[in-house]
C-alpha positions as CSV (number, residue, x, y, z in Angstrom):
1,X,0.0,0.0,0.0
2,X,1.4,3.4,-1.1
3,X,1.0,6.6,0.5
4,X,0.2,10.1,-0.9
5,X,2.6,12.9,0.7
6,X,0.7,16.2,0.1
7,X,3.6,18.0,1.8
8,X,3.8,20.9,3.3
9,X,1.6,23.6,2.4
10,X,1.5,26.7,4.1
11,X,4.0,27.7,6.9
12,X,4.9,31.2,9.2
13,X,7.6,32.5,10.0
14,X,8.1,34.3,13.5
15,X,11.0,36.3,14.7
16,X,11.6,38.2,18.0
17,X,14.5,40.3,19.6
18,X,14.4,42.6,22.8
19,X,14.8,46.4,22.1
20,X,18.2,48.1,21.8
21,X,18.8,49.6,25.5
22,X,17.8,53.5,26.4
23,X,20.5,55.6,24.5
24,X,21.2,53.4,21.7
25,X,20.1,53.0,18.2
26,X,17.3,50.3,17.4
27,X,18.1,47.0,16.5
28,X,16.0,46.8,13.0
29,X,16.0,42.3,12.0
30,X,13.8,41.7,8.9
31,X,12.6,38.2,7.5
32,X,13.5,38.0,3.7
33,X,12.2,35.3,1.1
34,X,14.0,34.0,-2.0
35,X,12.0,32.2,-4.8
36,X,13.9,30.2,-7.2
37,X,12.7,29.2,-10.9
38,X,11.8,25.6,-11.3
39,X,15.1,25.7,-13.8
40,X,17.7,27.3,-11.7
41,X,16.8,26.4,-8.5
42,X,20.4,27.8,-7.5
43,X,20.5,31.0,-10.1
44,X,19.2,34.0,-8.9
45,X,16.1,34.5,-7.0
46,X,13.1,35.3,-9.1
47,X,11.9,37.6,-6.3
48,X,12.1,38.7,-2.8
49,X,10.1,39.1,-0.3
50,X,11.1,41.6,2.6
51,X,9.8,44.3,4.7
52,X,8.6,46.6,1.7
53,X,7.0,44.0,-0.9
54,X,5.1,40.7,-0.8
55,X,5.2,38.0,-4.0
56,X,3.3,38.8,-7.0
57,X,0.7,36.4,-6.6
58,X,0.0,37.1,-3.1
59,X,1.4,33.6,-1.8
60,X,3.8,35.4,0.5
61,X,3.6,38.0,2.7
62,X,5.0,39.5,5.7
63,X,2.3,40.1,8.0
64,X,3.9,42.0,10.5
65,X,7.0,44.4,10.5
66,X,8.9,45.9,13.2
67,X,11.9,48.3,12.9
68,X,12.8,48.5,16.9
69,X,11.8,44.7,18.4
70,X,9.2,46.4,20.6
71,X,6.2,44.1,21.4
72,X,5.1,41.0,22.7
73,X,5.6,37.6,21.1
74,X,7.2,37.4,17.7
75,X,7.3,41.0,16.5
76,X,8.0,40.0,12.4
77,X,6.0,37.4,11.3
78,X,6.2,36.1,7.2
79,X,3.4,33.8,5.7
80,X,4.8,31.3,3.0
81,X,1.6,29.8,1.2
82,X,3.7,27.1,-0.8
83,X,0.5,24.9,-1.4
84,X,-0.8,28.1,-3.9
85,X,2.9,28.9,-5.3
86,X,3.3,28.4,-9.2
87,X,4.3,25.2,-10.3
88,X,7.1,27.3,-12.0
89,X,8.8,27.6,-8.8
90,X,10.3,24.8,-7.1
91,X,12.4,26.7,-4.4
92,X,11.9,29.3,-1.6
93,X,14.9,30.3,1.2
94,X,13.7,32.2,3.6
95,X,16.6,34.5,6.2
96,X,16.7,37.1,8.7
97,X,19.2,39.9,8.1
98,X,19.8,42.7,10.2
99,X,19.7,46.4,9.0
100,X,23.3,47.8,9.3
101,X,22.8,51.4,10.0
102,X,25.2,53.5,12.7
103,X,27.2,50.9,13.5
104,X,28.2,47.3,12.2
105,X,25.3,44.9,14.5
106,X,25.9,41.1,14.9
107,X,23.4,38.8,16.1
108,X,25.1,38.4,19.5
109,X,24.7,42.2,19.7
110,X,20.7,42.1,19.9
111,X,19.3,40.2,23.1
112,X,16.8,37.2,22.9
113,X,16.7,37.3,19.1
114,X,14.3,33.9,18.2
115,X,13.0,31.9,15.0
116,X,10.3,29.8,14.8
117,X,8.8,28.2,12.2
118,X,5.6,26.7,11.9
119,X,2.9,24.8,10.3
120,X,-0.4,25.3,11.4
121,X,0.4,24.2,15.4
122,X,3.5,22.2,14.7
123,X,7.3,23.9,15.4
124,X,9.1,22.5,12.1
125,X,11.9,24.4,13.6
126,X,13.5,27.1,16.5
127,X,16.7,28.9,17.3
128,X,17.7,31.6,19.3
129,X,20.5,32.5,16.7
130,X,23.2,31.9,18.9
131,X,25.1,29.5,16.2
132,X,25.4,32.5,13.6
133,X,26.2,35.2,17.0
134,X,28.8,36.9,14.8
135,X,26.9,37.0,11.5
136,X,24.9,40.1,10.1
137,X,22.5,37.5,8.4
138,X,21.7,34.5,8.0
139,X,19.6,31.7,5.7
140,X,17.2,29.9,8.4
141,X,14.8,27.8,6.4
142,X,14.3,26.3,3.3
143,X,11.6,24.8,1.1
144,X,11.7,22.3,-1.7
145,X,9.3,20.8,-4.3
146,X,9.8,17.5,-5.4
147,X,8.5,15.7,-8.9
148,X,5.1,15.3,-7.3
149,X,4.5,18.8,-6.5
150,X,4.8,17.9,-3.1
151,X,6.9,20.7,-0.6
152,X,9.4,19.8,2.1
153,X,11.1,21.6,4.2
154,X,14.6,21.3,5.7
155,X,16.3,23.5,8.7
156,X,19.2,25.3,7.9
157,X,20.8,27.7,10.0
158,X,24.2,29.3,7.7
159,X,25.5,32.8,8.5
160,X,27.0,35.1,6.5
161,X,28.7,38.3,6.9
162,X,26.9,41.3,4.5
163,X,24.3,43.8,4.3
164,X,20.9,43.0,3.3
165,X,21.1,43.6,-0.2
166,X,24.0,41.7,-0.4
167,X,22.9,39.1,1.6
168,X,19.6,38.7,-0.9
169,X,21.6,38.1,-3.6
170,X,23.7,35.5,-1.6
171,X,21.5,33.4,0.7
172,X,20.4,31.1,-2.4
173,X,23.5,29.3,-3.2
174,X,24.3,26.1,-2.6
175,X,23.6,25.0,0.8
């Protein structure tokens, strides 16, 4: 007897950090998507998704943006609806980056910084970003479609050392 996978099909994204202490600058994270072309799954990303634009077709979205951390609970939250994403697309790599503005921020520089990742009530995944602490960005997640159409995710947690933009353009490669 054979089973049918449906895969995943629609998952959030949640981070959280603590506000930058009285008298310094705000610490500013954003959750940024990549989606790759069924036939360069490893080329550039077709699109992002960050804290100024959603996908074309709707399918993801950042739901909630926040420039300081202030809040309770996760205060950026991203909405991958895979399940609706064209069938031209069979990749999606999703990071966290941190806004570089007065002076050079790490992850071990903002307190409590979190990740979760969820379907429905299930954690796929969670990390308090400790493994990337001297990285200005990191990949955290991604998603792959198989022959069947069927999506799958696998954790990844990979640091790098650039500035958002920079960081958009790298967080796709090989992994």
């Amino acid at each position: 007897m054979s089973s049918v996978n449906k895969g995943i099909s629609k998952v959030e994204i949640g981070l959280k950090w603590d506000p930058s202490p009285a008298g310094e600058p705000p610490n500013d994270l954003d959750i940024i998507a990549a989606t790759y072309a069924k036939d360069a799954p490893y080329g550039s990303p077709v699109y992002l998704v960050h804290f100024d634009s959603r996908s074309p077709d709707g399918t993801i979205t950042l739901n909630r943006d926040s420039r300081t951390g202030q809040g309770f609970g996760f205060d950026e939250v991203m909405t991958l609806e895979l399940d609706r994403l064209s069938s031209s697309y069979s990749r999606v790599v999703v990071g966290v980056a941190i806004q570089q503005q007065e002076e050079r921020r790490v992850f071990g520089d903002i307190a409590n910084t979190a990740v979760r990742i969820r379907e429905g009530h299930t954690d796929l995944a969670q990390s308090d970003l400790r493994d990337v602490s001297r990285s200005t960005a990191a990949v955290i997640a991604e998603f792959v479609r198989d022959d069947s159409g069927a999506w799958s995710f696998r954790e990844v947690l990979r640091g790098f050392d650039a500035d958002p933009a920079a960081f958009a353009a790298l967080m796709g490669s090989e992994l």
